[in-house]
C-alpha positions, -999 to 999 in steps of 0.1 A, spaced: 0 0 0 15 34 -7 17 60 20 -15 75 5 -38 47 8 -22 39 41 -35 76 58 -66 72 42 -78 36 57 -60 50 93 -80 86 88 -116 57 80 -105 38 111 -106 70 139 -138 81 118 -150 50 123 -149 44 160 -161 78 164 -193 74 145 -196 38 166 -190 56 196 -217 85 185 -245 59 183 -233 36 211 -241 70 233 -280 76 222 -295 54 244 -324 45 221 -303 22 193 -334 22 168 -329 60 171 -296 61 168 -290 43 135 -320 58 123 -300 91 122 -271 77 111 -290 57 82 -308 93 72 -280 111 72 -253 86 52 -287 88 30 -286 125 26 -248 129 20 -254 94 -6 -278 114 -26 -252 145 -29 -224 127 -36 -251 109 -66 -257 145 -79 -223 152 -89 -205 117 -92 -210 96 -124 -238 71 -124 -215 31 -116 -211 11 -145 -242 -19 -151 -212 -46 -140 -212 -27 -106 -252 -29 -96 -255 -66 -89 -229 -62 -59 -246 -30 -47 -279 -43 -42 -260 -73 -25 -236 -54 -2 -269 -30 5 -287 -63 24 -252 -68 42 -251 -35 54 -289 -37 68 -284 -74 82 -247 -55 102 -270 -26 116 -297 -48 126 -266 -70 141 -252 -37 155 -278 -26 168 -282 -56 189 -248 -66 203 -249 -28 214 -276 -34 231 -266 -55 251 -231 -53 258 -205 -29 264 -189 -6 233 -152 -17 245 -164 -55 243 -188 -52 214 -168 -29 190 -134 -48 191 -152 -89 189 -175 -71 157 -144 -54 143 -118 -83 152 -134 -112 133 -134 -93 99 -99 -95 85 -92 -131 90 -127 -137 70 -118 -112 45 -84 -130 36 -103 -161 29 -128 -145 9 -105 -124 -9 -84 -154 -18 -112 -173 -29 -135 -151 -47 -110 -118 -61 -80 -145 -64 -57 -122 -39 -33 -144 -22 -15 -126 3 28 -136 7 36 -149 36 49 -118 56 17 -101 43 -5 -134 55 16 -133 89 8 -96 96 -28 -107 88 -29 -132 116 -12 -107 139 -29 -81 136 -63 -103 145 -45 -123 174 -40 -82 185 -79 -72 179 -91 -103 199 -72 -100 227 -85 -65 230 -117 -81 230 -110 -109 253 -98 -83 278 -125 -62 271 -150 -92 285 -125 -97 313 -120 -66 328 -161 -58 326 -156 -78 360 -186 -100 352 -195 -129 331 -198 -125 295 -233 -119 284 -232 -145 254 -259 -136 236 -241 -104 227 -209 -121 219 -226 -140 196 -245 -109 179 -208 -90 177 -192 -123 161 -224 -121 135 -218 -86 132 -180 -88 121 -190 -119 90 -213 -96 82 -186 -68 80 -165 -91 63 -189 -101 37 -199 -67 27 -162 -60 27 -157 -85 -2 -187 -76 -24 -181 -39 -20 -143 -46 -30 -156 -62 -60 -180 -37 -67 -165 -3 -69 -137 -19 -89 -160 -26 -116 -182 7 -105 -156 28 -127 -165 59 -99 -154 54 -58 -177 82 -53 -206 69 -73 -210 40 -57 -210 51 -21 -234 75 -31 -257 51 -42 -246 25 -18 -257 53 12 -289 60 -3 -298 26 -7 -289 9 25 -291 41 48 -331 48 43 -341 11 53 -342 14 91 -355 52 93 -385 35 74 -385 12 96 -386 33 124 -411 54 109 -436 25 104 -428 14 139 -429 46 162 -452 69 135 -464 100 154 -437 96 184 -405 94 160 -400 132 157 -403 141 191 -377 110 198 -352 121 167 -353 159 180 -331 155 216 -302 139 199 -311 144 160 -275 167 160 -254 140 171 -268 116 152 -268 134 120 -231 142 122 -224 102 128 -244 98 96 -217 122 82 -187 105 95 -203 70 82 -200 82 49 -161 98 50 -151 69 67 -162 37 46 -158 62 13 -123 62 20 -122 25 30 -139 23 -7 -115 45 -26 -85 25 -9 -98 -6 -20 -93 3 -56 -60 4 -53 -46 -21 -27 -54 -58 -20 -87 -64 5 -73 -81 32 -47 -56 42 -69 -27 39 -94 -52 61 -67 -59 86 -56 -18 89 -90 -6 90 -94 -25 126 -70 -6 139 -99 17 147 -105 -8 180 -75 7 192 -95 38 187 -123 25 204 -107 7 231 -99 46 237 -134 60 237 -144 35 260 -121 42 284 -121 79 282 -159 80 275 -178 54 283 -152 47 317 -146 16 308 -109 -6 315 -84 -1 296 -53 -23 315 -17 -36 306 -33 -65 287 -48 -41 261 -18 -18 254 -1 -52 247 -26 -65 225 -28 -35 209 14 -35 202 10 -68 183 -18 -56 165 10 -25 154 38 -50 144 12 -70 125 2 -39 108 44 -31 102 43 -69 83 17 -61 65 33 -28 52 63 -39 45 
C-alpha cells in the first residue's frame, strides 16, 4: 500500500470508531442508527448529484452489499444493546480481516505472501485480545448472547467488505458507488422506524437528532475512504488496517464510556502494530 492509501484507511479507522461511539451513546439504538442511516442517506444522494452514475457490471454487488449492510445494523444494533462498546466494538471489528483474507483469496484471487499473511494473523491475534480483555475486565461474566451478535456482526462486515471490494472496482466511480450504496442501504431502518414509532419518532429524533446526524456524516467519510482504498490495494490488508480503529475505540471506551483499559490491552494492541508493520512492508 503506498503511503497515500495507508492515511486514508488510518484517517476511515478513527472516523469509524467515532461514528460507533456517537451511536453507542443515544441510548435509544433504533434512534440512533435511524440518524445515522438518514444522514449517510442525505450525503449518498449529494455525492449521486455530482458523481458519475457506476457502471451496469457494478449494480449486482450494490444491491448485494446494501442487504449486508442492513443485516450489520440490525446486528449492531443488537450486540450494542446488550453489551459494552469496549467488548462489542473490538469482537464485531476483530473477526473481519481473517474472513476477508479467505474470501479475498477465494473469490478476487488475492493471495496474500507470507509476511503479508503473517501480519494478517497478527494483527487479529492483537484485535481479539482487546476483545477478550474487554470481556474480562467488565468484571462479570460475558453476556453470550451479545458475543454472539458482535461475532455475527463482524462476518457480516466481512462479507460486505468482499462484495463492496468487487463492486466499486467494476463501478468505474469510488464516489458513485458510495453515493448510491448510502442511499440505498441508509433509508431502510428510518422507514423502519417510521412505520414502527409513526407520530412519536419526531419528538424522539429531536433531543439527539445533531449528534446523530453528524455520525451519519462521518459513516459516509469513513467507509468512502475504506472504498476508494480498495481500488488500489489488495482487501485483506486494507481489512486488517482498517481495525486498527479498536484501538480507537478501546480509547473512547475508556475515556468516554469509563470503561478498563489495563496492561493486557496496550499489549494486544502492540502486536496488532507489528502485524500492521508486516503487512506494510
Amino acid at each position: 500500500m503506498s503511503p497515500l492509501v495507508v492515511a486514508a484507511v488510518l484517517t476511515a479507522a478513527v472516523t469509524h470508531a467515532s461514528w460507533n461511539a456517537i451511536a453507542h451513546h443515544i441510548e435509544d439504538q433504533l434512534i440512533a442508527f435511524t440518524l445515522v442511516g438518514g444522514g449517510g442517506a442525505v450525503c449518498g444522494a449529494v455525492l449521486a448529484c455530482f458523481a458519475p452514475l457506476p457502471a451496469p457490471a457494478a449494480w449486482l454487488p450494490l444491491a448485494g452489499s446494501t442487504v449486508l449492510h442492513i443485516v450489520y445494523q440490525v446486528l449492531l444494533m443488537q450486540s450494542f444493546r446488550m453489551g459494552e462498546f469496549g467488548q462489542m466494538y473490538p469482537i464485531a471489528r476483530g473477526t473481519a480481516p481473517l474472513v476477508v483474507t479467505v474470501l479475498a483469496a477465494v473469490f478476487v484471487g488475492e493471495v496474500p505472501d507470507a509476511w503479508a499473511l503473517a501480519g494478517v494473523v497478527l494483527a487479529s491475534a492483537g484485535l481479539v485480545g482487546l476483545a477478550l480483555w474487554g470481556i474480562r475486565g467488565s468484571g462479570t461474566k460475558p453476556h453470550w448472547p451479545a458475543v454472539v451478535a458482535a461475532l455475527a456482526t463482524g462476518l457480516a462486515i466481512a462479507s460486505y467488505t468482499t462484495v463492496d471490494g468487487i463492486g466499486v472496482r467494476a463501478s468505474g466511480t469510488s464516489l458513485g458507488y458510495i453515493g448510491w450504496l448510502m442511499i440505498l442501504e441508509g433509508l431502510a431502518i428510518p422507514v423502519y422506524a417510521l412505520a414502527t414509532r409513526r407520530r412519536l419518532l419526531p419528538a424522539q429524533l429531536r433531543p439527539v437528532a445533531l449528534r446523530g446526524a453528524a455520525g451519519g456524516v462521518l459513516s459516509v467519510f469513513a467507509y468512502g475512504l475504506v472504498l476508494w482504498a480498495q481500488t488500489r490495494a489488495d482487501l485483506a490488508p486494507i481489512a486488517a488496517l482498517r481495525e486498527s480503529s479498536i484501538i480507537v475505540g478501546a480509547a473512547i471506551g475508556t475515556l468516554f464510556f469509563k470503561e478498563r483499559f489495563g496492561a493486557p490491552r496496550l499489549a494486544a494492541a502492540g502486536l496488532m502494530v507489528v502485524g500492521i508493520a508486516l503487512m506494510l512492508r
